[in-house]
SEPASE-566886 format. One record per atom (N, C-alpha, C): residue in three letters; atom name; x, y, z. Coordinates in nm, 4 decimals, decimal comma. Atoms other than C-alpha are relative to their C-alpha. Example, Ala and Ser with C-alpha at 12.3 -4.5 7.8 and 13.67 -1.06 7.14 Angstrom:
<r resn="ala" name="N" u="0,0890" v="-0,1190" w="0,0000"/>
<r resn="ala" name="CA" u="1,2300" v="-0,4500" w="0,7800"/>
<r resn="ala" name="C" u="0,0900" v="0,1200" w="0,0000"/>
<r resn="ser" name="N" u="-0,0820" v="-0,1190" w="-0,0060"/>
<r resn="ser" name="CA" u="1,3670" v="-0,1060" w="0,7140"/>
<r resn="ser" name="C" u="-0,0770" v="0,1090" w="0,0730"/>
***
This chain:
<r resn="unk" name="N" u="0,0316" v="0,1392" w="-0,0198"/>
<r resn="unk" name="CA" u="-10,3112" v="18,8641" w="-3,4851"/>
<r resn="unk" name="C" u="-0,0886" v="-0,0470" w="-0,1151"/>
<r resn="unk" name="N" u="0,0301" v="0,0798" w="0,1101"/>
<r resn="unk" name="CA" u="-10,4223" v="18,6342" w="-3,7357"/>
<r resn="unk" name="C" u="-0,1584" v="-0,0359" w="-0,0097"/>
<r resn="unk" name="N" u="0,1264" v="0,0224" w="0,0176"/>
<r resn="unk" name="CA" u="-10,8190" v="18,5767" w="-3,8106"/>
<r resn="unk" name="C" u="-0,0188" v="-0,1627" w="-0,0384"/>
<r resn="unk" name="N" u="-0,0267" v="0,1512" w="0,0155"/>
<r resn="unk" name="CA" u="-10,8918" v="18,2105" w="-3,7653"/>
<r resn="unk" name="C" u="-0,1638" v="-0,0210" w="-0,0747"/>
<r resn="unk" name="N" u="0,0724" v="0,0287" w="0,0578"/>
<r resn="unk" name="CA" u="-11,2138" v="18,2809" w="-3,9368"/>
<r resn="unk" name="C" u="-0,0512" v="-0,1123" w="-0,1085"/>
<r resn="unk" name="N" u="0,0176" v="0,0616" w="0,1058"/>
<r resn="unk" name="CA" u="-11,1612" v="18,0868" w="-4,2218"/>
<r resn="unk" name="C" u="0,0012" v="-0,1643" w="0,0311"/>
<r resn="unk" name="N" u="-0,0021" v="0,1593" w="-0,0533"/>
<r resn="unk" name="CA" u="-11,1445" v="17,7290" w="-4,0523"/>
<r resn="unk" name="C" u="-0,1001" v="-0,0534" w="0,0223"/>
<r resn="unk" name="N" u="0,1268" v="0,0500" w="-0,0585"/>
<r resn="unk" name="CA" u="-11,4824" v="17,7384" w="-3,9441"/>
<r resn="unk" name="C" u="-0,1043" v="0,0380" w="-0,0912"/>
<r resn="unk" name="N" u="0,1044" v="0,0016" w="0,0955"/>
<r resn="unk" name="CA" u="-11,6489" v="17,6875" w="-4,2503"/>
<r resn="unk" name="C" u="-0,1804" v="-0,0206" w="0,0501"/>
<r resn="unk" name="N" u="0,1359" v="-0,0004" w="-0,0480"/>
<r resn="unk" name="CA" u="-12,0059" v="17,8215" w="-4,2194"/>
<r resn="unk" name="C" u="-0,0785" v="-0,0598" w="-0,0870"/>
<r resn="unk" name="N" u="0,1114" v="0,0632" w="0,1131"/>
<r resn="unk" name="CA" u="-12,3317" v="17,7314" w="-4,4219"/>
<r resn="unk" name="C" u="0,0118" v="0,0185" w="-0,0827"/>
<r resn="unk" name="N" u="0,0037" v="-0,0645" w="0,1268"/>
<r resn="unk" name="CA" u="-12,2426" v="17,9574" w="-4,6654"/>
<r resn="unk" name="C" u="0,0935" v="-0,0097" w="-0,0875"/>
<r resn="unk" name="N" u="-0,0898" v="0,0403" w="0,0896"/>
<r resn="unk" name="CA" u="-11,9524" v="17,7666" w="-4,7966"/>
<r resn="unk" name="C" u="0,0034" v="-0,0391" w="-0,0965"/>
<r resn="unk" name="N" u="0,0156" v="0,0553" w="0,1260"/>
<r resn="unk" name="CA" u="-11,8272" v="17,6196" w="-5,0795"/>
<r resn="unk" name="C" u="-0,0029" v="-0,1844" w="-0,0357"/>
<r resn="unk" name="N" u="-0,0113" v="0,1394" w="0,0029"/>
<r resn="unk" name="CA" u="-11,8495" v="17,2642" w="-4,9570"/>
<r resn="unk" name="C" u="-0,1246" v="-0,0934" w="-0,0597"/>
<r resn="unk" name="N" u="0,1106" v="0,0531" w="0,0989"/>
<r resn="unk" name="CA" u="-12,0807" v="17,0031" w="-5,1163"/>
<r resn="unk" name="C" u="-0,1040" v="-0,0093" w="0,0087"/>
<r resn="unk" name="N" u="0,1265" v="-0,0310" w="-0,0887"/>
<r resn="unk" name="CA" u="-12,4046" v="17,0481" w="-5,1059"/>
<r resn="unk" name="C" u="-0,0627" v="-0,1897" w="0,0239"/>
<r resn="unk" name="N" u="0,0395" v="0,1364" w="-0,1071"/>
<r resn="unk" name="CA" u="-12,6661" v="16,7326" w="-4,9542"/>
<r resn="unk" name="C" u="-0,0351" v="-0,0937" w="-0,0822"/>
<r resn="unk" name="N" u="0,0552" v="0,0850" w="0,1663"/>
<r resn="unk" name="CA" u="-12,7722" v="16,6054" w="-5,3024"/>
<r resn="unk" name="C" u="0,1203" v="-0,0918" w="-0,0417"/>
<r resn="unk" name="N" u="-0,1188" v="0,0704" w="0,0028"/>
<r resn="unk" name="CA" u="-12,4410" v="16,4949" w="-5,3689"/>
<r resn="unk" name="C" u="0,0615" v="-0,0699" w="0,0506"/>
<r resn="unk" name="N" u="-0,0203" v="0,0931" w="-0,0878"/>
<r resn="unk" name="CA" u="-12,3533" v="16,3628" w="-5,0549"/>
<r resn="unk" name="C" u="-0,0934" v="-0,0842" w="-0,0273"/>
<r resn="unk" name="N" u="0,0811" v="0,0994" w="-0,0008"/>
<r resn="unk" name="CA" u="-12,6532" v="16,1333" w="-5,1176"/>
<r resn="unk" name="C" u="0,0047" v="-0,1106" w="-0,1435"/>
<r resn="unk" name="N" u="-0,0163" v="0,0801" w="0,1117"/>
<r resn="unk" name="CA" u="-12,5702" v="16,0350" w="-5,4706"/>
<r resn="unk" name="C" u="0,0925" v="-0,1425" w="0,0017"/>
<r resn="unk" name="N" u="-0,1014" v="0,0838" w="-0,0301"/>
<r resn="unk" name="CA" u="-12,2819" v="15,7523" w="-5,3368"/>
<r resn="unk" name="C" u="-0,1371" v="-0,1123" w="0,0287"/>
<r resn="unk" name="N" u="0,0651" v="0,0979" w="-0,0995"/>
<r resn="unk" name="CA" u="-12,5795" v="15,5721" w="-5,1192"/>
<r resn="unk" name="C" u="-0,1107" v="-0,0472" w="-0,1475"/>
<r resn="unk" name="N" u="0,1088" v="0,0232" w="0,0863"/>
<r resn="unk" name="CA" u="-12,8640" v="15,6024" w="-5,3853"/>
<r resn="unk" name="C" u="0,0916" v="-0,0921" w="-0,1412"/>
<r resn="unk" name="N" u="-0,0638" v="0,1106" w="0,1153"/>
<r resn="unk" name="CA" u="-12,6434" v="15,4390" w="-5,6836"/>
<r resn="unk" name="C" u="0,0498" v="-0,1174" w="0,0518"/>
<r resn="unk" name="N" u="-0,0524" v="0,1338" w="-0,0374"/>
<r resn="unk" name="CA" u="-12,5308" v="15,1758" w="-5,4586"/>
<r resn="unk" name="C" u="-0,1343" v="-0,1009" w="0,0414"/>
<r resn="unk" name="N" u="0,1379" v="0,1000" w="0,0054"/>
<r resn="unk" name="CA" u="-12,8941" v="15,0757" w="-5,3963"/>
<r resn="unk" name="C" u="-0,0675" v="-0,0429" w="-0,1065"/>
<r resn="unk" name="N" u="0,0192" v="0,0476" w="0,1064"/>
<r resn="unk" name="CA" u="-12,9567" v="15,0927" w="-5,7477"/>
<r resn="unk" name="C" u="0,0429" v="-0,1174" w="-0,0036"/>
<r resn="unk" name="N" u="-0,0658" v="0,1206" w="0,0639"/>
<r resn="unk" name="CA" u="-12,7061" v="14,8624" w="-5,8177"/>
<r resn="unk" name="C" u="-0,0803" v="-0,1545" w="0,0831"/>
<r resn="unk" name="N" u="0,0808" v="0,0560" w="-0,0877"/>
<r resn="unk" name="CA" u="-12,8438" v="14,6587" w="-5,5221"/>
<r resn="unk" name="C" u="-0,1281" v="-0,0639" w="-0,0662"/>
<r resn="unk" name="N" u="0,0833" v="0,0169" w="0,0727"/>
<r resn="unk" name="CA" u="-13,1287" v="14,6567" w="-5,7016"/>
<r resn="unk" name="C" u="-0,0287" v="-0,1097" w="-0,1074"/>
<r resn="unk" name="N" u="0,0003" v="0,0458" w="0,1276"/>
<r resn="unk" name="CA" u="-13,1000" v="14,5652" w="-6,0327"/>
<r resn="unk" name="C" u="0,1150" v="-0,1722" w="0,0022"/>
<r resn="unk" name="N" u="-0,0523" v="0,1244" w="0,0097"/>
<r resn="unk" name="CA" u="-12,7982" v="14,2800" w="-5,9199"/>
<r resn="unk" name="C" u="-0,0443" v="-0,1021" w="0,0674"/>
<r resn="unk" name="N" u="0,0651" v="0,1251" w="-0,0700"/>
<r resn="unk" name="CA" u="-12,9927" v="14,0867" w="-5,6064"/>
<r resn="unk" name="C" u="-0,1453" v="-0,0138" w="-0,0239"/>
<r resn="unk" name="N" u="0,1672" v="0,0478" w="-0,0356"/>
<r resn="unk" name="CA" u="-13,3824" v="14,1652" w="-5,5496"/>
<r resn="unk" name="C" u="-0,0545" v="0,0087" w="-0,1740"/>
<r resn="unk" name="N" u="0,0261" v="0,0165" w="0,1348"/>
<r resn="unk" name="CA" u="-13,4766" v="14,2298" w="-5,9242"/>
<r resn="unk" name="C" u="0,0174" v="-0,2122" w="-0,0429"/>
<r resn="unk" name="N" u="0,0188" v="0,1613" w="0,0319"/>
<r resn="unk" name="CA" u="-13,3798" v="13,8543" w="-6,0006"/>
<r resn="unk" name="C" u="-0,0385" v="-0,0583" w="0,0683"/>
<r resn="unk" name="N" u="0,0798" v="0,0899" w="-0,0914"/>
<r resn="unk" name="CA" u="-13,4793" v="13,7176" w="-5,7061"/>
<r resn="unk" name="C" u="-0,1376" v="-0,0129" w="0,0061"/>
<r resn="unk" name="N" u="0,1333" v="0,0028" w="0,0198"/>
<r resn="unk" name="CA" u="-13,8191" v="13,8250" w="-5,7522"/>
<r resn="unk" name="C" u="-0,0312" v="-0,0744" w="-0,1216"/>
<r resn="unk" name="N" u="0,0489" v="0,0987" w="0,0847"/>
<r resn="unk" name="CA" u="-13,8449" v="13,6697" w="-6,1118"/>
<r resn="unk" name="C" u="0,0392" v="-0,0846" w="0,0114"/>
<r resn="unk" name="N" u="-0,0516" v="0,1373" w="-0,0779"/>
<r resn="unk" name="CA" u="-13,6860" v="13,3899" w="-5,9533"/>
<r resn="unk" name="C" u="-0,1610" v="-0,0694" w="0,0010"/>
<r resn="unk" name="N" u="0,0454" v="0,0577" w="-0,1153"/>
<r resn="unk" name="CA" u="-13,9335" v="13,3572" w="-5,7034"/>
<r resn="unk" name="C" u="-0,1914" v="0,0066" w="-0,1139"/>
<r resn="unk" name="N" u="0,1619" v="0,0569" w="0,0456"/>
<r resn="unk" name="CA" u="-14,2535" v="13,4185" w="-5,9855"/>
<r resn="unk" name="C" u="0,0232" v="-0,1243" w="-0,1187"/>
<r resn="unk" name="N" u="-0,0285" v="0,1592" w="0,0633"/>
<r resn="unk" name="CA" u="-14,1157" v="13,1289" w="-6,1987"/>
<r resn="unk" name="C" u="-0,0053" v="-0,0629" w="0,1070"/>
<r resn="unk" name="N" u="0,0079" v="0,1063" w="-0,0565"/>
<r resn="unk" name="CA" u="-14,0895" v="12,9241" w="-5,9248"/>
<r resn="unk" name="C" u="-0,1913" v="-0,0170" w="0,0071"/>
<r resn="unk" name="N" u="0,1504" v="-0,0374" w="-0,0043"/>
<r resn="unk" name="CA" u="-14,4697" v="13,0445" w="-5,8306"/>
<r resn="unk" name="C" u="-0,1056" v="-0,1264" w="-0,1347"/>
<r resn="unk" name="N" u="0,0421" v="0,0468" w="0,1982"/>
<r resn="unk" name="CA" u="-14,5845" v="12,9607" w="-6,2444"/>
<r resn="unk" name="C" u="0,0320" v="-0,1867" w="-0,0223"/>
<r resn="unk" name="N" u="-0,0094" v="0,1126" w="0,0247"/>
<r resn="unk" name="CA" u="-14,4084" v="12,6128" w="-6,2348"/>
<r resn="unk" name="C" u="-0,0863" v="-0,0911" w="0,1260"/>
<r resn="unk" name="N" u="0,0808" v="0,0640" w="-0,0870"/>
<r resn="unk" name="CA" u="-14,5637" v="12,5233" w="-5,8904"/>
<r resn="unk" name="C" u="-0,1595" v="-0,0188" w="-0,0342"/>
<r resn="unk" name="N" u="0,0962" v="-0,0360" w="0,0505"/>
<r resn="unk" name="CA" u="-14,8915" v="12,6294" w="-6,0368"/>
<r resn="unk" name="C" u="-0,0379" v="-0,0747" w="-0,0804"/>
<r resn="unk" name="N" u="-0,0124" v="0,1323" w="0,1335"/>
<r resn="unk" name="CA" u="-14,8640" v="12,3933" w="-6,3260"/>
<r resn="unk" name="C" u="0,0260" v="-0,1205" w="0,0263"/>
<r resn="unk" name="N" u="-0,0486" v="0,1107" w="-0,0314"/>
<r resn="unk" name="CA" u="-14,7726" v="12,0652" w="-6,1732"/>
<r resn="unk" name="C" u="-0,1099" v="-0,0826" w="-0,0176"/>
<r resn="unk" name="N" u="0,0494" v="0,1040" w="0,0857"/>
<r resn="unk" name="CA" u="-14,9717" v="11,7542" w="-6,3127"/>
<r resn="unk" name="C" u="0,0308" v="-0,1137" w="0,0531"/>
<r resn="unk" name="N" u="-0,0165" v="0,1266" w="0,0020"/>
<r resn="unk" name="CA" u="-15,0201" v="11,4279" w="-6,2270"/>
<r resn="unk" name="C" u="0,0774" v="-0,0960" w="-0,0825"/>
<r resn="unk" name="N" u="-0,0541" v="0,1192" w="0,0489"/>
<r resn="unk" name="CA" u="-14,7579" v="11,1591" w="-6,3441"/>
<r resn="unk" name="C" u="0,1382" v="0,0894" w="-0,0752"/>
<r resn="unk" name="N" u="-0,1485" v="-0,0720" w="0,0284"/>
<r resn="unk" name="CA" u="-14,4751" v="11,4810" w="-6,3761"/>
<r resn="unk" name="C" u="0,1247" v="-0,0603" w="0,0903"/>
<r resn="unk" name="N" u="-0,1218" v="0,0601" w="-0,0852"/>
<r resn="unk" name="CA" u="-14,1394" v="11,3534" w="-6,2586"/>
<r resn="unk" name="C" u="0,0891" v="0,1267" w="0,0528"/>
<r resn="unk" name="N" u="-0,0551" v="-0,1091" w="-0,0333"/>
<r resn="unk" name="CA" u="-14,0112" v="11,6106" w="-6,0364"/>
<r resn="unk" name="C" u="0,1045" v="-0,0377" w="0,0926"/>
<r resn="unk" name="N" u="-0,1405" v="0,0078" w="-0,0788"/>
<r resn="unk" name="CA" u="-13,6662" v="11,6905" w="-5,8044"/>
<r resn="unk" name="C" u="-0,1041" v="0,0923" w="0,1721"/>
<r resn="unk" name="N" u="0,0689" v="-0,0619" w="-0,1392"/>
<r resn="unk" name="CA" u="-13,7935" v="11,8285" w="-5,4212"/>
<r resn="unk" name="C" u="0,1698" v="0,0335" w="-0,0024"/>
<r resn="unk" name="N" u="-0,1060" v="-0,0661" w="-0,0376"/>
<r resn="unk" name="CA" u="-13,5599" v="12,0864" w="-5,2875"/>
<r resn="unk" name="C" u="0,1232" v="-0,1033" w="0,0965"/>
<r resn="unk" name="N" u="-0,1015" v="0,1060" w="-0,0039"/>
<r resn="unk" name="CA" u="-13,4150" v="11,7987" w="-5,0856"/>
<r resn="unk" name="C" u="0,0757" v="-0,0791" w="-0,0356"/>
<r resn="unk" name="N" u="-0,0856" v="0,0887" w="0,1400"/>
<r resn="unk" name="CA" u="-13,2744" v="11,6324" w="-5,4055"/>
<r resn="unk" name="C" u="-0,0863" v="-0,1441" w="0,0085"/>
<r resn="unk" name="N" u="0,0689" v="0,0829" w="0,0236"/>
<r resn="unk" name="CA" u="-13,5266" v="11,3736" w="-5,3995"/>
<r resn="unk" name="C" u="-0,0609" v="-0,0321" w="-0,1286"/>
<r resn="unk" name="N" u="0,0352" v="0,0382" w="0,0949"/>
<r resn="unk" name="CA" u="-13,6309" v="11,2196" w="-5,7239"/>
<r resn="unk" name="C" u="-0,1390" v="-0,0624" w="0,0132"/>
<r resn="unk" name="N" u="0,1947" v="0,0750" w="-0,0349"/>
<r resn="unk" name="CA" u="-14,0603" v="11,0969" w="-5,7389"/>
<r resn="unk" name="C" u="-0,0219" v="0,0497" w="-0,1286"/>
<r resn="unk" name="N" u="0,0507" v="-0,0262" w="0,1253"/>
<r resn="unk" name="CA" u="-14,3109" v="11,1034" w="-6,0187"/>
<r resn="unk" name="C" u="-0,1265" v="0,0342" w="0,1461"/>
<r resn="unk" name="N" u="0,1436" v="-0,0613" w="-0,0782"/>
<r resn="unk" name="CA" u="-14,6660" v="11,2819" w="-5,8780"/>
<r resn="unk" name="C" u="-0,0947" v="-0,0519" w="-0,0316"/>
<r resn="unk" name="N" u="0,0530" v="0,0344" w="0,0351"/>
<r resn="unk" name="CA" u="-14,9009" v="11,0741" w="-5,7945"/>
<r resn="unk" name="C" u="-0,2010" v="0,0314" w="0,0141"/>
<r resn="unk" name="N" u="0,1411" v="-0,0971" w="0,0049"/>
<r resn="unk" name="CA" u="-15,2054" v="11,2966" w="-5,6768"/>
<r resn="unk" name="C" u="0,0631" v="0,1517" w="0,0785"/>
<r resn="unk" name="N" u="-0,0661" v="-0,1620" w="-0,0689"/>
<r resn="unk" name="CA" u="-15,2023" v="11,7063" w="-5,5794"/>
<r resn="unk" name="C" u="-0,1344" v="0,0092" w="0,0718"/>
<r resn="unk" name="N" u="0,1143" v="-0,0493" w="-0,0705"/>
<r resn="unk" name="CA" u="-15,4034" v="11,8512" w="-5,2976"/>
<r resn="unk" name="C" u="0,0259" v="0,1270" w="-0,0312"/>
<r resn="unk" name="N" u="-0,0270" v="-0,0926" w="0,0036"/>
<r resn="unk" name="CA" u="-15,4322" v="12,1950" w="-5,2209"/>
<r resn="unk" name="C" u="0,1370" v="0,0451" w="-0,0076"/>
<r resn="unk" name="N" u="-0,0865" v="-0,0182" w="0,0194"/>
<r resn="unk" name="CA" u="-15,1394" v="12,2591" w="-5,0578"/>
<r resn="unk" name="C" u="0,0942" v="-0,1348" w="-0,0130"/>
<r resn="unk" name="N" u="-0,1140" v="0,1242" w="0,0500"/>
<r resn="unk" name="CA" u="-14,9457" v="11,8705" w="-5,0737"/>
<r resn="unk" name="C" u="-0,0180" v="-0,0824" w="-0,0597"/>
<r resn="unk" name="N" u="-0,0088" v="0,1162" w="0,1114"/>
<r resn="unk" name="CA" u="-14,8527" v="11,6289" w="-5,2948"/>
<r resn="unk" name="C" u="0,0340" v="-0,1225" w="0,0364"/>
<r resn="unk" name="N" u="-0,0810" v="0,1209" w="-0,0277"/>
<r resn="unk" name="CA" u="-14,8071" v="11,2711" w="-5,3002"/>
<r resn="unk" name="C" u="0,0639" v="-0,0470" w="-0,0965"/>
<r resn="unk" name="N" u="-0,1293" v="0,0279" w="0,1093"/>
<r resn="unk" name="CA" u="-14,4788" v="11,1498" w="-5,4678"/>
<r resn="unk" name="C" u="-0,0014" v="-0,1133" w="0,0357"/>
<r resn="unk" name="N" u="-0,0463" v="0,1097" w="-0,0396"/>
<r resn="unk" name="CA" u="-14,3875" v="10,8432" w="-5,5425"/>
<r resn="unk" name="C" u="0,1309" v="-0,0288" w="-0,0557"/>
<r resn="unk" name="N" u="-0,1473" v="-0,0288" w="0,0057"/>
<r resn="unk" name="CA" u="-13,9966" v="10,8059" w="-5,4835"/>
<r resn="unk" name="C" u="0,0830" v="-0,1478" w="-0,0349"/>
<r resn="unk" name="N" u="-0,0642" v="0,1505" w="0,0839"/>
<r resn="unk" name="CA" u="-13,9736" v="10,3924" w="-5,5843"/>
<r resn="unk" name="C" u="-0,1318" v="-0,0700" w="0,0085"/>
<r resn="unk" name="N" u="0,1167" v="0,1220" w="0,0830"/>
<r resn="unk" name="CA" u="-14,2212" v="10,0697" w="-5,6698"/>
<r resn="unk" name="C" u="-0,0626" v="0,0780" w="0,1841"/>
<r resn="unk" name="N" u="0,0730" v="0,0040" w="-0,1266"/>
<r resn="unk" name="CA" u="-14,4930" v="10,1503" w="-5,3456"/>
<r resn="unk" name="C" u="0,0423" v="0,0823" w="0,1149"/>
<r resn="unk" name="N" u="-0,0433" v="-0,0756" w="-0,1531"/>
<r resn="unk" name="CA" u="-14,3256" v="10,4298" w="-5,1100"/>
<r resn="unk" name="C" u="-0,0075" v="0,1549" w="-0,1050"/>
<r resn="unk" name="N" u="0,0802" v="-0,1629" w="-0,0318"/>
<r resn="unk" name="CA" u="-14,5305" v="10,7618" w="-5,0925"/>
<r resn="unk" name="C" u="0,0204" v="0,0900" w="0,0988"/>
<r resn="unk" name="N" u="-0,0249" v="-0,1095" w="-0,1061"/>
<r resn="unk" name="CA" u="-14,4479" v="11,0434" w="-4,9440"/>
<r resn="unk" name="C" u="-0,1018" v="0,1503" w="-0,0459"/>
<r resn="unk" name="N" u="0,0426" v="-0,1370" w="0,0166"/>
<r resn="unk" name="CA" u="-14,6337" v="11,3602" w="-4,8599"/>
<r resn="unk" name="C" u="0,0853" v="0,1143" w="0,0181"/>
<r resn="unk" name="N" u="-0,1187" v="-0,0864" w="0,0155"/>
<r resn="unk" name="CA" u="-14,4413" v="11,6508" w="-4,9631"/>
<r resn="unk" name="C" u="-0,1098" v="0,1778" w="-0,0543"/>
<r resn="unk" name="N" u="0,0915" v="-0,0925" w="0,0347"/>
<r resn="unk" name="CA" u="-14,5666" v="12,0234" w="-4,9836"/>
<r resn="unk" name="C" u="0,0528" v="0,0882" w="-0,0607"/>
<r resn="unk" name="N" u="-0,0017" v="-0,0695" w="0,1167"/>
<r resn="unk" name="CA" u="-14,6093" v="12,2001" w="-5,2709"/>
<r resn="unk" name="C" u="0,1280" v="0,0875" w="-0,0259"/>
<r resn="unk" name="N" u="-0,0914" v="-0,1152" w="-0,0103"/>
<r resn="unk" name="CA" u="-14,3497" v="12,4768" w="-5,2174"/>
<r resn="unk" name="C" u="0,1612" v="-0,0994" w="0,0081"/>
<r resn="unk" name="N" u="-0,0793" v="0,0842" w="0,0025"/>
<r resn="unk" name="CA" u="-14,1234" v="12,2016" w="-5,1617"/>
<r resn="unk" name="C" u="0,1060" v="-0,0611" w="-0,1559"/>
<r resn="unk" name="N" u="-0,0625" v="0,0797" w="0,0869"/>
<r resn="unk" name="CA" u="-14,0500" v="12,0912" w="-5,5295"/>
<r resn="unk" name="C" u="0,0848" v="0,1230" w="-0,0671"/>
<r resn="unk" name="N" u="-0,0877" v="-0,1192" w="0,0525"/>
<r resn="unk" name="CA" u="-13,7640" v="12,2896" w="-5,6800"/>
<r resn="unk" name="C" u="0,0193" v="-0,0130" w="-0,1825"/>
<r resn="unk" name="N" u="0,0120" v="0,0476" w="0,2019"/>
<r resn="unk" name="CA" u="-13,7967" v="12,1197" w="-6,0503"/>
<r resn="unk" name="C" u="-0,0917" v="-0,0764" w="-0,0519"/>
<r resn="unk" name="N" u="0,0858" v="0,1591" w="0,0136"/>
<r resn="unk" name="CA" u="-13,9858" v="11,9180" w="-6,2693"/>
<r resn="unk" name="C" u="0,1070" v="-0,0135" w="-0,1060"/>
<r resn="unk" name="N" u="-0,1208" v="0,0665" w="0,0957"/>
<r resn="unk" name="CA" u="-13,7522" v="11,6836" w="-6,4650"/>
<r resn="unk" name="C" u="-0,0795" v="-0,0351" w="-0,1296"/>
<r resn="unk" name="N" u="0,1305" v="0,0603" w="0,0961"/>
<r resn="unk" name="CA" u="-14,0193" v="11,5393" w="-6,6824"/>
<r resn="unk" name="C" u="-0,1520" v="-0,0159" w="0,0326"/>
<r resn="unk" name="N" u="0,1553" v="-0,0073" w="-0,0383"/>
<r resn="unk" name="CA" u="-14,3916" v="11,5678" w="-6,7525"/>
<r resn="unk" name="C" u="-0,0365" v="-0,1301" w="-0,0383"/>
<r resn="unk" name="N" u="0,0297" v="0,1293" w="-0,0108"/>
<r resn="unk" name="CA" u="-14,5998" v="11,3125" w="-6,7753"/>
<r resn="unk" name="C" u="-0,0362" v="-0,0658" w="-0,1948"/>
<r resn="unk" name="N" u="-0,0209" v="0,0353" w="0,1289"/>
<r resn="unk" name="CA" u="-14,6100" v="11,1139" w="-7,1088"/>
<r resn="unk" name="C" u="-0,1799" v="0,0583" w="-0,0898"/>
<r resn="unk" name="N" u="0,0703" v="-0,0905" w="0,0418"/>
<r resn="unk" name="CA" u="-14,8372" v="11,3068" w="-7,3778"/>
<r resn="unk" name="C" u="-0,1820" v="-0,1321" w="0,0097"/>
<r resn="unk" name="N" u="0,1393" v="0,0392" w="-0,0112"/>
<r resn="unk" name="CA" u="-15,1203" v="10,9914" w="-7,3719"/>
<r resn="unk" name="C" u="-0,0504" v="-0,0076" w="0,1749"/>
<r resn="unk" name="N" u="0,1092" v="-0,0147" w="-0,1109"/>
<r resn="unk" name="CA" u="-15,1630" v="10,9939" w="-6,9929"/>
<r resn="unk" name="C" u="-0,0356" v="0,1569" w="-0,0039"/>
<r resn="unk" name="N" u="0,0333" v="-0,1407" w="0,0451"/>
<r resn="unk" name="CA" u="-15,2008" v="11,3755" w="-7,0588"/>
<r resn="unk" name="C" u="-0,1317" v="-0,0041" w="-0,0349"/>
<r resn="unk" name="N" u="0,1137" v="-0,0174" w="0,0732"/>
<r resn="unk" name="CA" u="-15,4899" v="11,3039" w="-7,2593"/>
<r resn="unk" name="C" u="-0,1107" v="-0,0880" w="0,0370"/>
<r resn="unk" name="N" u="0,0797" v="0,0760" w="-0,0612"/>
<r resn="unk" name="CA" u="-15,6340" v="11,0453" w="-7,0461"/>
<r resn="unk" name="C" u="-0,0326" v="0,0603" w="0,1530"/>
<r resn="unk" name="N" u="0,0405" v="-0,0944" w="-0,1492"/>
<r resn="unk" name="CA" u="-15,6380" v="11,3128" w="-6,7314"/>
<r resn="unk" name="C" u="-0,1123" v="0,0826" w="-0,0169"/>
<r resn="unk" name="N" u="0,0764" v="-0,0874" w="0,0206"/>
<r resn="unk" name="CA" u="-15,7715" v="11,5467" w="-6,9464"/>
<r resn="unk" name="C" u="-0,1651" v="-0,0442" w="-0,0247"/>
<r resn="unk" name="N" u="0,1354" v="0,0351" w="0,0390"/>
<r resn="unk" name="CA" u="-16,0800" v="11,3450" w="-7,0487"/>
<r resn="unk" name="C" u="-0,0440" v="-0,0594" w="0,1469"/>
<r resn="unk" name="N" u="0,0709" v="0,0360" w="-0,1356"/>
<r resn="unk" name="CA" u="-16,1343" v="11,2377" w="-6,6793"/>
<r resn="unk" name="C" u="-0,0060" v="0,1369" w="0,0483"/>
<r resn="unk" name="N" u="0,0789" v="-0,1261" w="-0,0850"/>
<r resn="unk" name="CA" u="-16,1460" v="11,5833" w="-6,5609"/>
<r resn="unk" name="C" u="-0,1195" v="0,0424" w="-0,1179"/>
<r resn="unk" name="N" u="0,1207" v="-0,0404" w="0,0844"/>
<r resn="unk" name="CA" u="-16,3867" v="11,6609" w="-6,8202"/>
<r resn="unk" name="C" u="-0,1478" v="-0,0786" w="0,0516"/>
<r resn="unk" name="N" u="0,0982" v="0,0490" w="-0,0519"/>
<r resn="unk" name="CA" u="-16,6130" v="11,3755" w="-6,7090"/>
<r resn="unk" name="C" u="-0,0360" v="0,0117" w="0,1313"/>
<r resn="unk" name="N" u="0,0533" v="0,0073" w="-0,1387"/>
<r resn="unk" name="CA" u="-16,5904" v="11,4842" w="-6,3377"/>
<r resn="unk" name="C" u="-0,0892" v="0,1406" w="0,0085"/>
<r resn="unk" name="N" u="0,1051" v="-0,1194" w="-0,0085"/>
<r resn="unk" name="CA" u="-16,7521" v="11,8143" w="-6,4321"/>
<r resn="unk" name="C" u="-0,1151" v="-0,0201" w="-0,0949"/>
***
């Protein structure tokens, strides 16, 4: 009678070892990696950097597609103004662009009023 030994591959086979089986999962998280959260994170610190920077009399887009120029910043919200006399409070995290900054002499007329408030 026939020895059915050989079917019931033990530990001591020649099948693959566990390193290998794991190499499929680990390169697919690489990739993972490097194609979604990698950009999303410098996404998400540019967005950070431009929120950070926002200026009185910048003409920015709000994630809602709203068009305003900024007409004061608090901590966290801003007030936009979106036509002649209509203000809206909108918060910070909210603006997804700035279209245009503010023209280089009010620039230089902000800067010399924050100078005189300190």
């Amino acid at each position: 009678m026939p020895s059915l030994a050989w079917a019931q591959g033990g530990p001591g086979g020649s099948g693959p070892s566990q390193l290998v089986s794991l190499l499929p999962i680990v390169l697919m998280f690489a990739i993972l990696y490097f194609l979604l959260i990698r950009p999303q994170q410098t996404r998400a610190r540019e967005h950070q950097t431009m929120v950070a920077n926002l200026r009185r009399n910048d003409e920015i887009v709000t994630s809602g597609g709203i068009h305003g120029r900024i007409q004061s910043i608090a901590d966290k919200v801003l007030v936009v103004e979106i036509a002649p006399n209509v203000r809206i409070r909108l918060d910070r995290d909210q603006v997804a662009s700035v279209v245009g900054g503010a023209r280089p002499e009010e620039r230089e007329k902000e800067k010399e009023k924050d100078k005189e408030r300190t």
